[in-house]
GUKOL-281355 format. One record per residue: residue number from 1; residue in three letters; x, y, z of N, C-alpha, C in turn. Coordinates in Angstrom, 3 decimals. Each point is the difference from the previous one (the first is absolute). Last residue first. Layout:
# residues N
R   n res    neast   nnorth      nup   caeast  canorth     caup    ceast   cnorth      cup
R NUM ala        X        Y        Z        X        Y        Z        X        Y        Z
...
This chain:
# residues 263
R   n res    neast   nnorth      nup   caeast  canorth     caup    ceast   cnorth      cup
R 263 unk   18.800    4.851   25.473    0.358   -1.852   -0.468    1.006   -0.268   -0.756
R 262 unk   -1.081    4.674    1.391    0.843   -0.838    1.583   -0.392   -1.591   -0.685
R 261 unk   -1.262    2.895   -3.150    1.332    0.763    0.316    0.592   -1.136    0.904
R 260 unk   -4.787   -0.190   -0.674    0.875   -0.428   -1.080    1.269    0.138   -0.152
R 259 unk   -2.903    1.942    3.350   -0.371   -1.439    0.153    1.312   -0.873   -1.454
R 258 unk   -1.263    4.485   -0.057    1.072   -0.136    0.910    0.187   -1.403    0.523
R 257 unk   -3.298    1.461   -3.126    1.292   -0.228   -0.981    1.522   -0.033    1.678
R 256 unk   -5.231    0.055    0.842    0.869   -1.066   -0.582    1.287    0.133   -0.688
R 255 unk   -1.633    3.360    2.595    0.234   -1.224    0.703    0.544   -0.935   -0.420
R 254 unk   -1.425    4.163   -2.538    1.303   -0.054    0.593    0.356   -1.674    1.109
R 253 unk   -4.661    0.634   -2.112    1.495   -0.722   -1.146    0.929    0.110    0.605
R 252 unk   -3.624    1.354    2.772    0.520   -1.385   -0.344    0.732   -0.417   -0.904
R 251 unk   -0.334    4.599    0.760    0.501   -0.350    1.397    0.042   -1.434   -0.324
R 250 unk   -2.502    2.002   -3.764    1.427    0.303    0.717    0.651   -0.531    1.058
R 249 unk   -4.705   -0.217   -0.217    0.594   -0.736   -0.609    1.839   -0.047   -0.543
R 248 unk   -2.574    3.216    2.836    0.008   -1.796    0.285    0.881   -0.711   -0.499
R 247 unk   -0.766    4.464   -1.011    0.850   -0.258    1.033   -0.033   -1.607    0.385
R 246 unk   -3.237    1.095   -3.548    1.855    0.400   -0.303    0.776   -0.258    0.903
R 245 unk   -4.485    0.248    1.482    0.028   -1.226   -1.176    1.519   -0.049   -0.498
R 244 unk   -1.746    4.033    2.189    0.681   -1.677    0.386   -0.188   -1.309   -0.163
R 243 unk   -0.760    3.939   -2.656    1.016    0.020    0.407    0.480   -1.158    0.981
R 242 unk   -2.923   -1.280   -4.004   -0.145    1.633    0.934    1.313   -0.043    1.174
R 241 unk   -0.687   -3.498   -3.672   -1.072    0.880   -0.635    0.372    1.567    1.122
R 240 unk    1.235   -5.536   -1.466    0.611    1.266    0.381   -0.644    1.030   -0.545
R 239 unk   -1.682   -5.243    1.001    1.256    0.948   -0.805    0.064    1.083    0.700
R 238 unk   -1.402   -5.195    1.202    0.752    1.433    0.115    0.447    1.093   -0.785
R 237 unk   -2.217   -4.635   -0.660   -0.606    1.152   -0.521    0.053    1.159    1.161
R 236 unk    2.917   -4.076   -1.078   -0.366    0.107   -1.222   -1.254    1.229    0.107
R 235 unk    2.224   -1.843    4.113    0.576    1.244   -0.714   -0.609    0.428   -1.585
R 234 unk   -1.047   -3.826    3.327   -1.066    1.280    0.254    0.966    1.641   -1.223
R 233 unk   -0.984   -5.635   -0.322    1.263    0.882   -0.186   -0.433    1.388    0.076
R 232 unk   -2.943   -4.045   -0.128    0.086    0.581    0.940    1.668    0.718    0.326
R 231 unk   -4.788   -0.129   -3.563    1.240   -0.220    0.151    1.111   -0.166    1.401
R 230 unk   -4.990    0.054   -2.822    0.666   -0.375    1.039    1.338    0.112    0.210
R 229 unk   -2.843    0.835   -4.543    1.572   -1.191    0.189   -0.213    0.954    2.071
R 228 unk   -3.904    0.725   -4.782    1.035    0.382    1.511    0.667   -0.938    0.720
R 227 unk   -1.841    0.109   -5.255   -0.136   -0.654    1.215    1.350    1.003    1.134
R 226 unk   -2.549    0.114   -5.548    0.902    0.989    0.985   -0.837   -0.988    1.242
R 225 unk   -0.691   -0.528   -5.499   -0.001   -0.779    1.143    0.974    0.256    0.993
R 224 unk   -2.992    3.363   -4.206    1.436   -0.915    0.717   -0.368   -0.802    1.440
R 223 unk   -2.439    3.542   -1.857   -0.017   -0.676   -0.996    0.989   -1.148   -0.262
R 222 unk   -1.873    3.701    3.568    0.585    0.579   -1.151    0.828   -1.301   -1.354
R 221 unk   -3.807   -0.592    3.495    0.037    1.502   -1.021    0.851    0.116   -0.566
R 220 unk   -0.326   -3.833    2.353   -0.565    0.066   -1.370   -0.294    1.034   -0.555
R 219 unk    3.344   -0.856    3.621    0.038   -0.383   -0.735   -1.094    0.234   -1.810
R 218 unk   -0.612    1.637    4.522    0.902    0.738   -0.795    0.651   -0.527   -1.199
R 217 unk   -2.742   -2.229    2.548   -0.918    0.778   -0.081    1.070    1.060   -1.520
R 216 unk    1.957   -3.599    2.786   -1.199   -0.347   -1.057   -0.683    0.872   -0.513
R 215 unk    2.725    1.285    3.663    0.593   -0.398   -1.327   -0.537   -0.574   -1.034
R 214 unk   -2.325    1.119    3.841    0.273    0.939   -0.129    0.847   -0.507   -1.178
R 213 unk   -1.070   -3.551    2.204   -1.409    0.785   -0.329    0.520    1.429   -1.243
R 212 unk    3.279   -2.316    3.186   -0.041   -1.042   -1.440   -1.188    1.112   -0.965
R 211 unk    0.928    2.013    4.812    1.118   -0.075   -1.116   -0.533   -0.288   -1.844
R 210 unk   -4.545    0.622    2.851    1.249   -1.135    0.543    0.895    0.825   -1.157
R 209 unk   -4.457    2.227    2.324    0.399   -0.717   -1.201    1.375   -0.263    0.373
R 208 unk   -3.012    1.645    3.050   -0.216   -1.551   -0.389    0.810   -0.205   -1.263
R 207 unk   -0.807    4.229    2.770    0.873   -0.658    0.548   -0.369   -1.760   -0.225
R 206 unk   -2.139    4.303   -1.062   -1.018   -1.135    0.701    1.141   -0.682    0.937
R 205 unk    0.874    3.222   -3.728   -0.538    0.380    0.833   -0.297   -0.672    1.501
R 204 unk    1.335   -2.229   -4.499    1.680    0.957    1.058   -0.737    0.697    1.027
R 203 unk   -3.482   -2.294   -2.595    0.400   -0.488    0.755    1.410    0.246    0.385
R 202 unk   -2.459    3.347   -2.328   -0.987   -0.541    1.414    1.451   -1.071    0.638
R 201 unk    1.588    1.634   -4.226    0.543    1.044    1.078   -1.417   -0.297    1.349
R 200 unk   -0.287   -3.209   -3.926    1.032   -0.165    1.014    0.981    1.343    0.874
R 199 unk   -4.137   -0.025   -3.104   -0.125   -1.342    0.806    1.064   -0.043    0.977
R 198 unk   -0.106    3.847   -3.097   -0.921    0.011    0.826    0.262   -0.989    1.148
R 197 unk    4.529    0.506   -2.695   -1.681   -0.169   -0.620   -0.638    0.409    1.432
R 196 unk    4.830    0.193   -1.120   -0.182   -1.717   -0.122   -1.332    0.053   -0.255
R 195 unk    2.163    4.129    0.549   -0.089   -0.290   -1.583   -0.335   -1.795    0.223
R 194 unk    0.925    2.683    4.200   -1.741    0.200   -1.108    0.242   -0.550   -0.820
R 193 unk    3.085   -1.217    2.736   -0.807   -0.109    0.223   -1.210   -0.102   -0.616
R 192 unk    4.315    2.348   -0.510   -0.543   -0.758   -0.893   -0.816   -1.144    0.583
R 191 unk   -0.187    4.043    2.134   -0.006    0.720   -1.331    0.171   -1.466   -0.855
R 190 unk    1.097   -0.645    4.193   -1.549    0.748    0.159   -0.114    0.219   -1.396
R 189 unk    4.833   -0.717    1.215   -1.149   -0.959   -0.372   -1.313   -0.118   -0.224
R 188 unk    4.317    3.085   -0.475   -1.065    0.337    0.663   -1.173   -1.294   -0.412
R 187 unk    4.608    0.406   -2.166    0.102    0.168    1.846   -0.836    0.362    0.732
R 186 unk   -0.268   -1.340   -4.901    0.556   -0.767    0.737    0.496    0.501    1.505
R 185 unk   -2.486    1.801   -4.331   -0.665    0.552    1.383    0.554   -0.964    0.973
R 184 unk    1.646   -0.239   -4.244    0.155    1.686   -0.206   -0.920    0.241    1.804
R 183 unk    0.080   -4.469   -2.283    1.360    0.968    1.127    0.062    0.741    0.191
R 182 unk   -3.635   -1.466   -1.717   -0.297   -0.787    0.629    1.360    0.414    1.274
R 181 unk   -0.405    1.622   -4.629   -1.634    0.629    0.936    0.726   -0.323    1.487
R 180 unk    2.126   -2.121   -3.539    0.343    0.910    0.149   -0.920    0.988    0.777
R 179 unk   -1.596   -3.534   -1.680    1.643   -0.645    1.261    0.271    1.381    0.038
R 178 unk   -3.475   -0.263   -2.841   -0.266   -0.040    1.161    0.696   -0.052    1.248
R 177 unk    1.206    0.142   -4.788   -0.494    1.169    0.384   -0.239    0.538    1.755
R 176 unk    1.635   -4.315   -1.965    0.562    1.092    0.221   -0.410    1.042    0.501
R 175 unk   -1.056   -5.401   -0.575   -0.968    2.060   -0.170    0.423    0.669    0.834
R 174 unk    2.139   -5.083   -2.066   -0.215    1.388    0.845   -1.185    0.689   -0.133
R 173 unk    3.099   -3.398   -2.552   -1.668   -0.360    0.494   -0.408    0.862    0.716
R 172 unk    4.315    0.473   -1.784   -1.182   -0.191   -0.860   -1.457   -0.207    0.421
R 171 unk    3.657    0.690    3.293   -0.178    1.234   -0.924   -1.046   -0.288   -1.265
R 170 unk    1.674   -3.332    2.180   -0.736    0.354    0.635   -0.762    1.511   -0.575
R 169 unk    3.739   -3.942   -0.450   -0.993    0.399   -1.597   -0.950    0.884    0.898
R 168 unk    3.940   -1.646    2.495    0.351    1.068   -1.159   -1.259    0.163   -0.689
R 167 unk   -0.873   -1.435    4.912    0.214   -0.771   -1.219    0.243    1.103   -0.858
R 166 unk    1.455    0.729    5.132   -1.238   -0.093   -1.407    0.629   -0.071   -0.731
R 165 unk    0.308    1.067    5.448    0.509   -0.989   -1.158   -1.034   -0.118   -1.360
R 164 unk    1.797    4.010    4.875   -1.188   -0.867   -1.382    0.968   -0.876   -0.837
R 163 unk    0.635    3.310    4.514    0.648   -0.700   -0.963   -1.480   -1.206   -0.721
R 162 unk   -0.091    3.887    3.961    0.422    0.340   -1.363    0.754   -0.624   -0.802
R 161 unk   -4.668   -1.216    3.779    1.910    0.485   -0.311    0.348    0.875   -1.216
R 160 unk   -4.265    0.782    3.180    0.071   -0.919   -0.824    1.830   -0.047   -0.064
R 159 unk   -3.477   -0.524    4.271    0.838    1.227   -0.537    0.854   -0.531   -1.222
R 158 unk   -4.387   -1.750    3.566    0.692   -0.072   -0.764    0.872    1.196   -0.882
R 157 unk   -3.236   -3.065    4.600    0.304    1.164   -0.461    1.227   -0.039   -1.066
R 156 unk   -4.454   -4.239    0.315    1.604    1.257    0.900   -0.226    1.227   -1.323
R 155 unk   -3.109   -3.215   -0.938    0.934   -0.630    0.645    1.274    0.691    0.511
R 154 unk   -3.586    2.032   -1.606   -0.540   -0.907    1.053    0.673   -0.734    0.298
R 153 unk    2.252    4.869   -1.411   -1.050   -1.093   -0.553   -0.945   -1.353    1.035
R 152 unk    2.776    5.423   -0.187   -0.522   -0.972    0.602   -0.711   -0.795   -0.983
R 151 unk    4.779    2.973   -0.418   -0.922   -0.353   -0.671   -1.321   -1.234    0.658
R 150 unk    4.139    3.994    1.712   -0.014   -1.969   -0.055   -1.694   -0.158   -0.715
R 149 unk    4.707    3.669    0.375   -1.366   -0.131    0.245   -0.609   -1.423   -0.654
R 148 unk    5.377    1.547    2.573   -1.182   -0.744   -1.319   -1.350    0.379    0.458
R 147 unk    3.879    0.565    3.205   -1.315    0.586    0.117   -0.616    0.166   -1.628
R 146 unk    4.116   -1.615    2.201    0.472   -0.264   -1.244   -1.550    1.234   -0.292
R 145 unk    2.493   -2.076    3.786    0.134    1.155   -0.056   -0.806    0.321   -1.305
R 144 unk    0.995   -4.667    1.546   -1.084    1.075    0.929   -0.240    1.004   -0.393
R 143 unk    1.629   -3.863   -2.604    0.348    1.362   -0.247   -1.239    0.371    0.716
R 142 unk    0.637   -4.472   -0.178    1.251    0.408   -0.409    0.218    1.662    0.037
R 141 unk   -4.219   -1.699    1.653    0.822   -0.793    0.119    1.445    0.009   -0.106
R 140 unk   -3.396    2.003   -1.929   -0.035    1.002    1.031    1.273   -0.794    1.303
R 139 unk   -1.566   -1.893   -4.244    0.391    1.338   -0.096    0.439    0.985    1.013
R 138 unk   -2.622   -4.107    0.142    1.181   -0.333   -0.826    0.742    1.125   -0.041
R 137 unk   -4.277    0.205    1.302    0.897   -0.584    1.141    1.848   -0.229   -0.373
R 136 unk   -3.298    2.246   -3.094    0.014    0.551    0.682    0.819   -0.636    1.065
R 135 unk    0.302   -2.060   -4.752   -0.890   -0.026    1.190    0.896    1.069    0.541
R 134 unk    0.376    0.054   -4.875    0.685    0.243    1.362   -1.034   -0.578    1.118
R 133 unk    0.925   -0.734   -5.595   -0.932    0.625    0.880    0.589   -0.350    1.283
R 132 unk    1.437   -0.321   -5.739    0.217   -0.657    1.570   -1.102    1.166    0.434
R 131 unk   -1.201   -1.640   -5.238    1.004    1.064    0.986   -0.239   -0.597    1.688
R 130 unk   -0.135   -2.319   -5.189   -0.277    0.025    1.314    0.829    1.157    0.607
R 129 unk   -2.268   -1.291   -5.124    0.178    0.863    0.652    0.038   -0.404    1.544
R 128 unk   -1.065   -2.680   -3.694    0.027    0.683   -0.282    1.421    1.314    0.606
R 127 unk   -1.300   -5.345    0.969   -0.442    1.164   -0.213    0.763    1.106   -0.533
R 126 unk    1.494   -4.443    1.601   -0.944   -0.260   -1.465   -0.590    1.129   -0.128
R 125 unk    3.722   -1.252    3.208   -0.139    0.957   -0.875   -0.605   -0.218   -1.230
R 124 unk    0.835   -2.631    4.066   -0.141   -0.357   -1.501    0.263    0.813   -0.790
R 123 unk    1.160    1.756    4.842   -0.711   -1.565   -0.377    0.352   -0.023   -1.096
R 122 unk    0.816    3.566    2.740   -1.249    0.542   -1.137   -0.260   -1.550   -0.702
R 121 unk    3.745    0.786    3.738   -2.091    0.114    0.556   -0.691   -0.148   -0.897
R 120 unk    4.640    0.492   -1.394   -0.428   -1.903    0.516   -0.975   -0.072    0.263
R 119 unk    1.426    4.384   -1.020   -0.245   -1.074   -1.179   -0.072   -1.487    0.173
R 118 unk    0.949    2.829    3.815   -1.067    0.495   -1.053   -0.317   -0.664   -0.543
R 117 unk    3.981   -1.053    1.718   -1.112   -0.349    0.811   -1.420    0.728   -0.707
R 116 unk    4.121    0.979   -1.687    0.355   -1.039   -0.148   -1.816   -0.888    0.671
R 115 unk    1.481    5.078    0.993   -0.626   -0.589   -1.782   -0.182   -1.368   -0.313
R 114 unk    1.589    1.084    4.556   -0.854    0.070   -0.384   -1.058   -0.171   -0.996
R 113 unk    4.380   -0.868    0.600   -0.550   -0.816    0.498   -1.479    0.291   -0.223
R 112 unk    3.171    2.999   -1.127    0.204   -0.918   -0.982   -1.183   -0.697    0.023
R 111 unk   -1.239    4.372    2.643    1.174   -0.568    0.011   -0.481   -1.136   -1.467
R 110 unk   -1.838    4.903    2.094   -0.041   -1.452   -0.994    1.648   -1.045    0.343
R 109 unk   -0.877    4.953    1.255    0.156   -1.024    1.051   -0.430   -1.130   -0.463
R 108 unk   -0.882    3.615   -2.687    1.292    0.337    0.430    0.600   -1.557    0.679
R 107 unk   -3.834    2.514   -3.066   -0.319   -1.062    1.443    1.555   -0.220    0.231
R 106 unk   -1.395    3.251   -3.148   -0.056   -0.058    1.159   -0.015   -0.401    1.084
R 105 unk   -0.126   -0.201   -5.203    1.408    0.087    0.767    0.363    0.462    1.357
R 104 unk   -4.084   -3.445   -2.424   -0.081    1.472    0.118    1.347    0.336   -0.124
R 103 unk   -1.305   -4.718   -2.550    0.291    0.441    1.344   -0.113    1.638    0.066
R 102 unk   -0.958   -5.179   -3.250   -0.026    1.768    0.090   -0.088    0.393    1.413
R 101 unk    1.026   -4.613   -2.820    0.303    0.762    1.019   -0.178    1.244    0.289
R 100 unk   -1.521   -3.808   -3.758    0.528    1.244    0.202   -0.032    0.541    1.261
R  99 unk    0.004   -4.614   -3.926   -1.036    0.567    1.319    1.281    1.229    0.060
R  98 unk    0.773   -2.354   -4.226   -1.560   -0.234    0.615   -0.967    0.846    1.122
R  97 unk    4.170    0.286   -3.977   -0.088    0.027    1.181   -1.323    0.017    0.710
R  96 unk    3.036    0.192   -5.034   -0.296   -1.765    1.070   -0.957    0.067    1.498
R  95 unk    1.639    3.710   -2.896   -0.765   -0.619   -0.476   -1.102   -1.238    0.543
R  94 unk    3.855    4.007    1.481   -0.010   -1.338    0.573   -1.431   -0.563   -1.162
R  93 unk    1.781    4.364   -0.181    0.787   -0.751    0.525    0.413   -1.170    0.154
R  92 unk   -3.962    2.624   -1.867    1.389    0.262   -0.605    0.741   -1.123    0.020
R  91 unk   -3.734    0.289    2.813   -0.008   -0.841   -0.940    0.827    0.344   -1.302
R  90 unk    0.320    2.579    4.076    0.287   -1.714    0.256   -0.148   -0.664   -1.257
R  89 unk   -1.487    4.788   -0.328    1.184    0.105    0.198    0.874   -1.927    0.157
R  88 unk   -4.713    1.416    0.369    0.537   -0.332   -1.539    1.426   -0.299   -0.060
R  87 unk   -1.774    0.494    4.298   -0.523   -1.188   -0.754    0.660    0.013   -1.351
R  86 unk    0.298    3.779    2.162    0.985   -0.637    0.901   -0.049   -1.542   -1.046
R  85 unk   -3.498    3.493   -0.451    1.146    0.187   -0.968    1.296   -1.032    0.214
R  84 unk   -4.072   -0.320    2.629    0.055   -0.503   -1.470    1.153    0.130   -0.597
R  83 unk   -0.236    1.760    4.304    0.577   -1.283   -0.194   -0.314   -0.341   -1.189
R  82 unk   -0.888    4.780    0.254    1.373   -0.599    0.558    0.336   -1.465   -0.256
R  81 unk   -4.460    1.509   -0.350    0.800    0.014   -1.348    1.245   -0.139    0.218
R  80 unk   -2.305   -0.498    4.082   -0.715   -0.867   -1.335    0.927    0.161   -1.142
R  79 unk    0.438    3.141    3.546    0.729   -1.362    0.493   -0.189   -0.798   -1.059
R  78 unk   -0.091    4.877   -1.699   -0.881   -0.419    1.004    1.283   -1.768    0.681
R  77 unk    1.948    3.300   -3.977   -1.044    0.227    0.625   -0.140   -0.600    1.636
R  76 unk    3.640   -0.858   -2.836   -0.686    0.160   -0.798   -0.932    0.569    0.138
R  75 unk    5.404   -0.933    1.817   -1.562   -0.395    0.094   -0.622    1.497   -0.580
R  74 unk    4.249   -3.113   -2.024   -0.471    1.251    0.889   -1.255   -0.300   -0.020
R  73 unk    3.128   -4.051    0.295   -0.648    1.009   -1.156   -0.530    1.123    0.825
R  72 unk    4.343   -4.256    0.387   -0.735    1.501    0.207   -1.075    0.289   -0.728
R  71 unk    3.433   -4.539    2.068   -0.609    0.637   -1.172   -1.152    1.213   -0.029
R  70 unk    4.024   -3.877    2.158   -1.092    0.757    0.671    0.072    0.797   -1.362
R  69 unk    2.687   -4.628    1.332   -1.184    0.713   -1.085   -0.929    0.546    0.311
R  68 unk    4.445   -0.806    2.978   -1.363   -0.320   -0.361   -0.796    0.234   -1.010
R  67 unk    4.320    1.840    2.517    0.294   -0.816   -1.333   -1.659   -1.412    0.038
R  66 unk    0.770    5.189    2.012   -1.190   -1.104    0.064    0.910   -0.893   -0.442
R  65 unk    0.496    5.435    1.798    0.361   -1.219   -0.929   -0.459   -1.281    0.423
R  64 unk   -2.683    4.016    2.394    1.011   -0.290   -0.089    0.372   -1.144   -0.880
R  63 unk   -3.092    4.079   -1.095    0.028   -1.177    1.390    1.455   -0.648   -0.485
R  62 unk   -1.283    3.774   -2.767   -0.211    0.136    0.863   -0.288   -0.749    1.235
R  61 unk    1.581   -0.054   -4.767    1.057    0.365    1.049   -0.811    0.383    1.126
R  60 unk   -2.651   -2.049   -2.966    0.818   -1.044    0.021    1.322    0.916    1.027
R  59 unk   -5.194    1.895   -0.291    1.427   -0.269   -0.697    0.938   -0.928    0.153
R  58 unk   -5.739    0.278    1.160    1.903    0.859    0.197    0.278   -0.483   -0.896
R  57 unk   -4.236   -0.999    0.027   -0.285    1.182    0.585    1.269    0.176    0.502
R  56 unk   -1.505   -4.921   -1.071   -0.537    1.346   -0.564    0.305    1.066    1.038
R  55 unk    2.643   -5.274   -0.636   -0.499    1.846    0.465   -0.501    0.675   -0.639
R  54 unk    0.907   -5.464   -0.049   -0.532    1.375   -1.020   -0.075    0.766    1.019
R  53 unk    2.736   -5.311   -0.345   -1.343    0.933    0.939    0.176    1.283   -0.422
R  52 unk    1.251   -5.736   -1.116   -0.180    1.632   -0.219   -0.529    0.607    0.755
R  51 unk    0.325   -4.631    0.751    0.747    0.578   -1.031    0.498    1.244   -0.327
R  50 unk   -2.154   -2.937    4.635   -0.032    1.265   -0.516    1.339   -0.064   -1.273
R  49 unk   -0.679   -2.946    4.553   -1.231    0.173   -1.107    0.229    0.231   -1.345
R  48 unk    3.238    0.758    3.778   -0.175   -1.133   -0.708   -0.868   -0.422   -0.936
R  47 unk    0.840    3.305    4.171   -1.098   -1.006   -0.495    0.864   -1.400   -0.972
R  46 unk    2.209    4.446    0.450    0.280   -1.162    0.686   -1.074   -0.972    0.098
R  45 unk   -1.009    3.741   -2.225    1.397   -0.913   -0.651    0.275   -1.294    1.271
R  44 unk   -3.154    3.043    1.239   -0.396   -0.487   -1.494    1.167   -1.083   -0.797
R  43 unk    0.795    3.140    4.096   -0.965   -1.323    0.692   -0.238   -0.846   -1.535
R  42 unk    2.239    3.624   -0.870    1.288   -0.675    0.143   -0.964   -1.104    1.139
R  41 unk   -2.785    3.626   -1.785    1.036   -0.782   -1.074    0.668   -0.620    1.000
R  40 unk   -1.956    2.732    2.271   -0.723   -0.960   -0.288    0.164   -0.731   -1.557
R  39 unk    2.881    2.939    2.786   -0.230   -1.016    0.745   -1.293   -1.129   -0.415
R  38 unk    1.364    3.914   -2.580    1.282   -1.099    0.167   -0.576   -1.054    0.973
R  37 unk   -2.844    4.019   -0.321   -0.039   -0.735   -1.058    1.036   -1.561   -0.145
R  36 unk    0.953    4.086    3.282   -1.335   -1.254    0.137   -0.112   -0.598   -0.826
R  35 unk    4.741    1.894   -0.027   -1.708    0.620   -0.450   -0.408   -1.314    0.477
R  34 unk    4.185    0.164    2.962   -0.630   -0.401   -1.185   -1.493    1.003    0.052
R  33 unk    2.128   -0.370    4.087    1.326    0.547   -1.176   -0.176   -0.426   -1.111
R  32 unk   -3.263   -0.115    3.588    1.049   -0.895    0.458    1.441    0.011   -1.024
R  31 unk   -4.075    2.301   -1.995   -0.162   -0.782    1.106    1.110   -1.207    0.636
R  30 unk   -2.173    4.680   -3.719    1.289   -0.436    0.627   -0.415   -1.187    1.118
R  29 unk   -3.234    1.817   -4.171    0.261    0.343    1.731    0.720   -1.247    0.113
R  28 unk   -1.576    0.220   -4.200    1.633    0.307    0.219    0.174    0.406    1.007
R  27 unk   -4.261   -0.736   -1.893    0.586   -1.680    0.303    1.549    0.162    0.065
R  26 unk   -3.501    4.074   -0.179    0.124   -1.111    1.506    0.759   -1.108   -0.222
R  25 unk    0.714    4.879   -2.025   -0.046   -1.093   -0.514    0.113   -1.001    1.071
R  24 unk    1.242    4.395    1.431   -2.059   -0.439   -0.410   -0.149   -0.842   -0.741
R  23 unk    3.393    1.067    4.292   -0.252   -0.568   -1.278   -1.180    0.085   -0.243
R  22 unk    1.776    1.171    3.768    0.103    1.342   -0.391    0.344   -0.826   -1.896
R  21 unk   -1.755   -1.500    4.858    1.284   -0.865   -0.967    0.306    0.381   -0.784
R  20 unk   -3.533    1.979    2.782    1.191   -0.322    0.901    0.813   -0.861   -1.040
R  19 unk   -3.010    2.642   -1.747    0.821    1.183    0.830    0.624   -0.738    0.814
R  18 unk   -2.749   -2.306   -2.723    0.858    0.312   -0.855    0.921    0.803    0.754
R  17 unk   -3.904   -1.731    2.186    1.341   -1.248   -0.444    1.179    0.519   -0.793
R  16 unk   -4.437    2.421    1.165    1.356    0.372    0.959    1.037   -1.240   -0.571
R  15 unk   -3.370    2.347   -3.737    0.408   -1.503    0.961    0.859    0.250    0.759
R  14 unk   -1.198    3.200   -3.084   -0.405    0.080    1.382   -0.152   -1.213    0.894
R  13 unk    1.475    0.323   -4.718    1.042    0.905    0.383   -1.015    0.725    2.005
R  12 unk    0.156   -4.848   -2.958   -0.682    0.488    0.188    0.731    1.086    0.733
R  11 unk    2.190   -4.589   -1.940   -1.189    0.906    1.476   -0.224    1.340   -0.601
R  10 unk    0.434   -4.005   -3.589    0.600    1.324    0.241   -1.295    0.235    1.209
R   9 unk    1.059   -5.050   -3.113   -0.553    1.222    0.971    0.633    0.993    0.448
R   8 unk    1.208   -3.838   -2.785   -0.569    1.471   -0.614   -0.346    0.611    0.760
R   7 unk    1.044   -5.306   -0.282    1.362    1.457    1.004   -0.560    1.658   -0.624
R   6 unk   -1.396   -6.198   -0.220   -0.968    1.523   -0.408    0.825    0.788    1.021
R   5 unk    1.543   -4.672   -1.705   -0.176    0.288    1.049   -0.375    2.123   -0.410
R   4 unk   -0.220   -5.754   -1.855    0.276    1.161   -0.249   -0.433    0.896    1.336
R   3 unk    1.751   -5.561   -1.823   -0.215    1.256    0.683   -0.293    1.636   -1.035
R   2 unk    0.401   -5.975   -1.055    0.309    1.084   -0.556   -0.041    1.090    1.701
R   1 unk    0.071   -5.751   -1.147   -0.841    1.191    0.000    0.879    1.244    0.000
């Protein structure tokens, strides 16, 4: 399989994040003496998985040397046309390439093992589309500090990740249009809530509709077979969004790479 990892985001010139790491390209906030971005390439490579992997949204002098097959396109717009373009970009590359690793450049604290364990949760991989999901216990577990907002369903509380597995032909079967609706309101769930219908903003109301419920649902709007993967690698949906979220997570890379010095 392949990777691609979405690096286009720009903070925001009233994001305090930007006045404390005094970067507005987020996947080049500095961490433990690397761009963030590095730390989630070099979990990718070490996996083992992974042929290729596509940056949208830098430069090749802007993270650190790879002797990896790391490969660039500029980003294009929105998240949607970003990874399409990412897509075309693979099937350049790789012809041959079935499934696809798509990751944020924020989750920082991914490890090898992790990626490695993902793609073991997602089973058969006869679907479409699996993205990880966080139990709340799970989360709060590895990262007290971490104050995620947690999505209620009937079977728990839930916070989504930022690594997806999907089938290269997905983009064909898609409704784009709609995927793009669907991210454009990805940090305010209430909003994609509504787009599941009448029937099922009663039962998110009611506190009856299930994980599985909710992916089925999403599944047949937008025209693909998308399953939520449980995951219990709480880092796959740490990212990095506000300041201490930064200090945290900082402080745990410095650990580990000191952990690495004294082995």
């Amino acid at each position: 399989m392949d990777a691609i990892i979405t690096a286009g985001g720009v903070i925001s010139p009233e994001d305090p994040l930007l006045a404390l790491t005094g970067v507005a390209k987020k996947a080049l906030i500095p961490l433990a003496g690397r761009p963030m971005v590095n730390w989630v390439v070099n979990a990718l490579v070490g996996s083992g998985l992974v042929e290729h992997i596509v940056i949208v949204g830098l430069k090749p002098s802007q993270i650190e040397p790879n002797r990896f097959p790391v490969h660039y396109v500029d980003s294009v717009g929105g998240i949607v046309d970003n990874i399409l373009t990412a897509f075309d970009r693979l099937k350049e590359i790789n012809p041959s390439t079935k499934k696809v690793l798509i990751s944020s450049s924020d989750i920082p604290l991914i490890t090898s093992a992790s990626i490695q364990g993902f793609v073991a949760e997602c089973g058969a991989q006869e679907a479409d589309v699996y993205y990880a999901i966080v139990e709340k216990e799970t989360m709060e577990s590895r990262f007290p500090e971490s104050k995620r907002t947690f999505v209620p369903f009937k079977n728990g509380r839930y916070c989504g990740g930022d690594i997806f597995l999907a089938d290269v032909e997905v983009p064909v079967k898609a409704d784009l249009d709609l995927l793009r609706t669907l991210t454009g309101h990805r940090k305010n769930y209430w909003s994609q809530v509504r787009l599941l219908g009448l029937k099922f903003i009663f039962r998110f109301l009611l506190g009856i509709m299930t994980t599985e419920e909710a992916a089925r649902r999403g599944s047949e709007i937008l025209n693909f077979d998308a399953r939520g993967v449980v995951t219990r690698f709480a880092e796959l949906g740490m990212d990095l969004d506000k300041p201490r979220q930064y200090q945290m997570i900082r402080a745990e890379l410095e650990k580990r790479e000191a952990r690495l010095r004294q082995a």
